[in-house]
N, C-alpha and C positions, 0 to 999 in steps of 0.2 A: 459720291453717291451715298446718299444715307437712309439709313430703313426704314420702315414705319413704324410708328409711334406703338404701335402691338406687337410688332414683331421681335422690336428692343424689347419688349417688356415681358413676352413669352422666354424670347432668349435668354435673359437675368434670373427670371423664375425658374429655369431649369438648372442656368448652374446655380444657383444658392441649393435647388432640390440635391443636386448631384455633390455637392457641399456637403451637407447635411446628411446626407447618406454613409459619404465617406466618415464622417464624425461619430458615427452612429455605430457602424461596422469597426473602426479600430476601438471604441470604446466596449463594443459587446464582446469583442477578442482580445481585451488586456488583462493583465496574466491577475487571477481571482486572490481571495486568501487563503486559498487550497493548500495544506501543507503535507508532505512526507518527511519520513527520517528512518535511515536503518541503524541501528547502535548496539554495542554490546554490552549484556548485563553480568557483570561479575557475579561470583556464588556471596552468597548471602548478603547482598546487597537489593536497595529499590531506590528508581530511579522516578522521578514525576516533572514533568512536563503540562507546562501551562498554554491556553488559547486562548485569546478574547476573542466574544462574541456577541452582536448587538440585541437588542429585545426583540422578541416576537419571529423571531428566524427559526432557523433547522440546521443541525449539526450532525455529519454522520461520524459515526470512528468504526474503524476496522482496522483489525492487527494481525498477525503471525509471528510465531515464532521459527523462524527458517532455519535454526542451527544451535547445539547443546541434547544435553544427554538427558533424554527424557520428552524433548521437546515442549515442554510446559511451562509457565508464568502462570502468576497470581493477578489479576487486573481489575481498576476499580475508578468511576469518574466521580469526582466530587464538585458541586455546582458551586458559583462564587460565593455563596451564601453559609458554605462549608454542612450540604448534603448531600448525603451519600448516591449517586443514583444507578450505581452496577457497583456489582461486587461480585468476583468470577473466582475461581480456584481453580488449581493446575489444567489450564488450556490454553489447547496449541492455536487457536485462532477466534476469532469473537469480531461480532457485526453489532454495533448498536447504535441506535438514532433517538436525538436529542430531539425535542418539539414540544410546544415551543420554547426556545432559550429563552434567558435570563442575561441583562447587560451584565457584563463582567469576566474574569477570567477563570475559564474552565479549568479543571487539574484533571491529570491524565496519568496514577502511578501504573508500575510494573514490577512488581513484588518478585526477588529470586532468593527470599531470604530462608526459605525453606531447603534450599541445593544448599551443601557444604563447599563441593566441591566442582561442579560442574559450571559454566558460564552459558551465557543462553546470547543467541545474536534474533534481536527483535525488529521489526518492518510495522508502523505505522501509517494510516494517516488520515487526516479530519479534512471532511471535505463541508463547507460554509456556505447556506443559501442565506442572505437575508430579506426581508421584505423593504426594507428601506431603498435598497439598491435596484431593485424591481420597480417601486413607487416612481423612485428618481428618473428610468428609464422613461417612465409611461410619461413623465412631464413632457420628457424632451421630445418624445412625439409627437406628442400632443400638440407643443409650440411650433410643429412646422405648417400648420395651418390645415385647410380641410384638401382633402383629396383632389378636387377637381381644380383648384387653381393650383395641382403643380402638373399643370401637361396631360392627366387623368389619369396618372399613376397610382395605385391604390399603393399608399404607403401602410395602411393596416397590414395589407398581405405580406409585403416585402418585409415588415416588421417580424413576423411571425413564422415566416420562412429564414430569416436570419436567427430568430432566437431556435428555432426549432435546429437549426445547422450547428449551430454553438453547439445548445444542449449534447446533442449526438457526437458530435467532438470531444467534449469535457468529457463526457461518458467513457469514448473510445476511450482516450486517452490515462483514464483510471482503471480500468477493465484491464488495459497491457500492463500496467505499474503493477497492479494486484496479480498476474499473471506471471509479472517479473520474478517476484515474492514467492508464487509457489515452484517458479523453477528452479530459484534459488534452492529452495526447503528440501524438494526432491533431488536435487544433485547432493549437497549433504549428504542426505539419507544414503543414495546410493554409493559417497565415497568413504561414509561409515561403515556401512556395508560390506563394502570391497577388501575394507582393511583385517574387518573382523573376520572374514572367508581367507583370505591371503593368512594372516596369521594361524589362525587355528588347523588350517591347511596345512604349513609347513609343521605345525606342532605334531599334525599323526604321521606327517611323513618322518620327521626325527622319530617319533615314538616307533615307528613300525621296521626302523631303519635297526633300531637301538634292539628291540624285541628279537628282529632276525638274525642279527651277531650273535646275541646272547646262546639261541636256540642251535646256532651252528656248533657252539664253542664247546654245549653242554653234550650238545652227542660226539663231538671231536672227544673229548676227555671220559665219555664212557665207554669207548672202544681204544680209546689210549690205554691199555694194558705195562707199565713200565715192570712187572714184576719177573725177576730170573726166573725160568724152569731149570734145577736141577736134575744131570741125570746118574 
């Protein structure tokens, strides 16, 4: 028994749509150029870190310092063209957006040249929109033909309902990371903390330990009389 000639032909149209969707969906959910890194900065040392980034895009960078005495860095992006476009001094965290980039690779230092002695543990990371990759997308919608020959599926919506699910995702997803980072910073803090309480704690209990023999010892030997009465 075989179908009609529309019915084959609705039926193909749907899975190529159902195709085409699914292509659409692991393409709009593979993993971006979104990067982090947490690393340690020795005392008077700087460390820089480069990014490519295409033309006409958006780059954001955001930092912390989560750990070290003072909790400060020096931080500064220089564009591939070698200018200057931040320049921050002793700060524990910094939010700054690129727009629009320049093709080529971004630098990213972390100046700890100013500590002699202290090492700093630093949490990055540059999150990359470009417009290219946006453009590219709109093609491939584009090319699945007009709405009412797949079934009457409005593929605009479903487009925009997925990018919109992404977006809120990616967001979630760096929202927790940068959450990570201040949990991290405030456990530090509080095991800094703990030790400097813990130490200078036991320091007046010895003091006050040392203070009370002492003040025993001295009224023992003022009422210690060792002198004969003669009579």
């Amino acid at each position: 028994m075989s179908l009609p000639r529309s019915s084959a032909l609705r039926a193909l149209t749907a899975a190529a749509a159902l195709l085409a969707l699914s292509a659409a969906a692991a393409a709009a959910f593979s993993p971006g150029a979104d990067s982090e890194l947490t690393f340690v900065l020795p005392a008077g040392h700087t460390e820089c870190f480069y990014q490519s980034a295409a033309r006409n895009g958006t780059m954001e960078v955001e930092y912390q310092v989560i750990a070290g005495a003072g909790m400060d860095v020096d931080f500064s992006i220089i564009s591939p063209h070698g200018v200057q476009l931040v320049s921050e001094f002793r700060r524990s965290d910094g939010v700054h957006m690129v727009e629009p980039t320049e093709e080529g690779d971004y630098q990213f230092c972390f100046d700890n040249s100013f500590s002699r002695f202290s090492e700093k543990m630093v949490f990055f990371e540059v999150i990359l929109e470009s417009s290219a990759n946006d453009a590219g997308a709109d093609d491939e919608w584009a090319g699945l033909g007009e709405p009412e020959n797949l079934l009457e599926y409005k593929l605009e919506d479903i487009r925009e309902s997925m990018d919109s699910v992404h977006r809120h995702l990616e967001r979630s997803r760096q929202m927790q990371t940068v959450l990570r980072a201040f949990e991290a910073r405030d456990r530090n803090l509080l095991e800094d903390n703990l030790w400097r309480v813990s130490f200078w704690s036991c320091t007046s209990l010895m003091v006050m330990l040392v203070v009370a023999f002492t003040q025993v010892y001295t009224v023992r030997r003022l009422f210690d009389d060792k002198r004969r009465i003669s009579s």
